[in-house]
N, C-alpha and C positions, 0 to 999 in steps of 0.2 A: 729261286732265281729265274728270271725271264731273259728270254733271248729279243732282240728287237722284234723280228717276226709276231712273236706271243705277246708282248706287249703294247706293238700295233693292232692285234685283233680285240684286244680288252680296248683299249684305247677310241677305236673306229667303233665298236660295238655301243660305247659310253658317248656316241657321235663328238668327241673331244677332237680328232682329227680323220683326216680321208688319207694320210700323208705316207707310208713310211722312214720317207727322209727327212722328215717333220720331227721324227720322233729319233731318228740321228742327231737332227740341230740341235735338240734341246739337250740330248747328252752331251752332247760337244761344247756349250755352252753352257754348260750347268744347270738347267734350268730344269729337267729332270737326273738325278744322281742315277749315277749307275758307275760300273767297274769297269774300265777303260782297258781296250783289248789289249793280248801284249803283240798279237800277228792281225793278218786282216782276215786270214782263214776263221780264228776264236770268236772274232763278233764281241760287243757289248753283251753288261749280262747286268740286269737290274732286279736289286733286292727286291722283295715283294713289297717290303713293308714301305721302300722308295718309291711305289709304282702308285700303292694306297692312297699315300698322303699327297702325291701329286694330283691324283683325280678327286680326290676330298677338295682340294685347292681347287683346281679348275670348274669344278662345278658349284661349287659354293659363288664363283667370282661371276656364276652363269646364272647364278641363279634370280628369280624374277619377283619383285613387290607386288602383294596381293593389294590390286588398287580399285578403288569402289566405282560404281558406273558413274558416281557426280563426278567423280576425279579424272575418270576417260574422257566425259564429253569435256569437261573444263579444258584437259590438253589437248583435245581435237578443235574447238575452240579456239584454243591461243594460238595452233596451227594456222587456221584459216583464218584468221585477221593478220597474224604475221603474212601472208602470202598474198590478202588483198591490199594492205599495205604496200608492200615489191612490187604489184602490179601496177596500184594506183598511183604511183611515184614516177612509173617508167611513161607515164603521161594514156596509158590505156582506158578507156571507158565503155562501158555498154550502151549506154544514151544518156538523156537527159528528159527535165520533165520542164516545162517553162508554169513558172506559180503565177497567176495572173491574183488579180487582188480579189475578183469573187469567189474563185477556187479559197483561197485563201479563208476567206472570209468564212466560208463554210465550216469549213473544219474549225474555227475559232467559234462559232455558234455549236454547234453540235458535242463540243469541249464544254460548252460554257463557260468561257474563259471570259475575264473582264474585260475591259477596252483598253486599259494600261497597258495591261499584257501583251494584248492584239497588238499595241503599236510598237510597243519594245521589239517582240516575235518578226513585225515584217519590217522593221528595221534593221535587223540581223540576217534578216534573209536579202533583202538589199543588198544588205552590205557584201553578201557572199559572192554575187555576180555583178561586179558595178558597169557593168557595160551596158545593160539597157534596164533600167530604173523601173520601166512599166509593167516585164516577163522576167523574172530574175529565172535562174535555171538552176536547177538543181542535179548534178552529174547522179549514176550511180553505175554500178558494180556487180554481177552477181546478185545476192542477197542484200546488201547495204546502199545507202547513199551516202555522198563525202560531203561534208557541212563542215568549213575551215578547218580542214583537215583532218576533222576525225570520222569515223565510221561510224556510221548510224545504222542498223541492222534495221528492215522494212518492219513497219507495224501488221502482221500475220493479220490479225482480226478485219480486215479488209481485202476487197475480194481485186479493186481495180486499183493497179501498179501507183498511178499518182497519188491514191489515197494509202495507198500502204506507206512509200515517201514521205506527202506532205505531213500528215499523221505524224509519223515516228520522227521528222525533225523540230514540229511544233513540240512534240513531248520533250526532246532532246535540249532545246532551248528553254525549256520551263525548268528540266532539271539541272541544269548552265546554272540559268537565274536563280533557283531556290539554294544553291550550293555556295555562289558568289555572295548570295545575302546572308549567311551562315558564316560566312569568314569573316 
């Protein structure tokens, strides 16, 4: 039999709490068993075998999924698009890049992309900023730019900001297009 005292040092030592009236409540509440004083001199006094299965419970319910490193960045990931998301809604941005059509034009030669394509691509990019026709703009974020709403993370493999952008949204609308033609 343990006395609270003894118990709370098994307990703080098992880092399960910092508390000793922590460990009052839960006999009070039943939530660890023990034998209920008959004075306030006697003190609680808890079976051992009640203290065991308590901290068998508590640390099992602590205990942690061995998760592989694809699966940490996956969830660090789904972090920081939920939060550039909340950002990007509350109307914040970092800049903008204005797409002029030779800008453009580049990166659709350097893709080698067809002309079909070229005109679909900057008709969607049009379409994203329709307030001046000739520089559409492309907002961006952190790491991504916003292209009708979704998050376009920068193409790395480029060293200047607009081509990192214009790049990864031309790609982003090619894989748009190859998906909608698939359906």
């Amino acid at each position: 039999m343990y006395t609270v005292d003894e118990a709370f040092e098994i307990l703080a030592e098992k880092k399960i709490t910092s508390s000793k009236e922590i460990v009052r409540r839960w006999l009070r509440n039943g939530t660890l068993e023990g034998i209920k004083p008959s004075s306030r001199k006697e003190g609680w006094r808890i079976p051992e075998e009640a203290l065991e299965v308590f901290i068998e419970e508590r640390l099992a319910s602590f205990a942690t999924t061995v998760v592989s490193e694809e699966e940490k960045e996956r969830l660090r990931e789904e972090g920081r698009t939920q939060m550039w998301y909340k950002i990007a809604a509350s109307g914040i941005r970092e800049g903008y890049i204005e797409v002029t059509k030779g800008k453009f034009n580049r990166c659709i030669e350097h893709r080698r992309f067809e002309k079909e394509f070229a005109d679909y691509a900057w008709s969607r990019i049009q379409g994203y900023y329709p307030y001046n026709k000739t520089k559409p703009r492309l907002y961006y974020l952190g790491d991504a730019a916003e292209f009708h709403g979704d998050r376009v993370l920068f193409d790395e493999n480029f060293e200047d900001l607009e081509e990192k952008i214009l790049f990864a949204v031309i790609e982003h609308i090619r894989l748009e297009k190859r998906k909608a033609n698939n359906n």
